[in-house]
C-alpha positions in Angstrom: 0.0 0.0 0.0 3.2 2.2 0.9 4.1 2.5 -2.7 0.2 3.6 -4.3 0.4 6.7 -1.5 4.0 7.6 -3.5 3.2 8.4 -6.8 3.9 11.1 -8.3 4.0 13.2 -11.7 6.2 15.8 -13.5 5.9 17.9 -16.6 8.7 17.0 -18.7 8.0 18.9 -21.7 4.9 19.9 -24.2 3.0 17.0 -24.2 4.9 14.9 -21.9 4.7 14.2 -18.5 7.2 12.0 -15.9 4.7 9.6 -13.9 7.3 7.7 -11.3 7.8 7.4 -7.6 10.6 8.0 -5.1 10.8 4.9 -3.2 14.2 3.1 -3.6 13.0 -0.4 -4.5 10.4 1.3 -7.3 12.2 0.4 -10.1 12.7 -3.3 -9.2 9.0 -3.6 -8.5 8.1 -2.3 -11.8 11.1 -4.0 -14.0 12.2 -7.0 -12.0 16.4 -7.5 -11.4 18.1 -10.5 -12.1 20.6 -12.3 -9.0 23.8 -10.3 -8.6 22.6 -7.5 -10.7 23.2 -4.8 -8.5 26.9 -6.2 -7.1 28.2 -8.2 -4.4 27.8 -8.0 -0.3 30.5 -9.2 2.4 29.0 -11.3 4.7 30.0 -10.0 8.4 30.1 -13.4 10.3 32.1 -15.9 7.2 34.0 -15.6 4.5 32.8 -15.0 1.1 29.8 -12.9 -0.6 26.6 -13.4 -1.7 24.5 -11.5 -4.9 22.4 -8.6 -4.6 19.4 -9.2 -5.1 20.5 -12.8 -4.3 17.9 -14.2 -6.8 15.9 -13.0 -9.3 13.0 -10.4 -8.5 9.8 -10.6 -11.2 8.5 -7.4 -12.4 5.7 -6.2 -10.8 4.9 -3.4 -12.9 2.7 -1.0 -10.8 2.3 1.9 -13.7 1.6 2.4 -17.0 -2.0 2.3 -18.9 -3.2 0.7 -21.2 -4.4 1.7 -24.6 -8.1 2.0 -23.5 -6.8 4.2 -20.4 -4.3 6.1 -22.8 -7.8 6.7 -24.6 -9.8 8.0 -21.8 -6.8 9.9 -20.4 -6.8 12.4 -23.7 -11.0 12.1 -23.5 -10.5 13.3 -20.3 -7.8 16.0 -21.2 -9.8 17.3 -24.1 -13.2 17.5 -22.0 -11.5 19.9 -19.8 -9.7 22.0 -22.1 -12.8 22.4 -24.2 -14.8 24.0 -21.1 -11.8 26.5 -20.5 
């Protein structure tokens, strides 16, 4: 629930906006990481190290839209701009 109160947007440029959010581990949620892909850990009690992550993470992809919301999105846009 942590991560759906953490989304946020930001106008990139004319006719793009930046939806995202700022928690550390929201890019592995939304594309997954494979064993060892972000380096190597000491362990503190033996010898040796161990992956980070130390096995594979799926995606859970918690943004994006479809093409039926991409349609209702500019419906939506439009609506408003054409009561202005």
């Amino acid at each position: 629930m942590t991560m759906a109160t953490t989304i946020n947007y930001q106008v990139r440029d004319v006719g793009a906006v930046g939806i995202g959010s700022p928690m550390v581990y929201a890019a592995t949620d939304q594309h997954g990481a494979k064993s060892g892909e972000f380096g190597f850990g000491l362990y503190t009690t033996r010898v040796g190290s161990f992956p980070i992550p130390w096995g594979d993470i799926p995606a859970r992809p918690f943004l994006g839209a479809s093409d039926s919301d991409k349609a209702n999105i500019v419906s939506l846009v439009q609506s408003y701009l054409m009561e202005g």
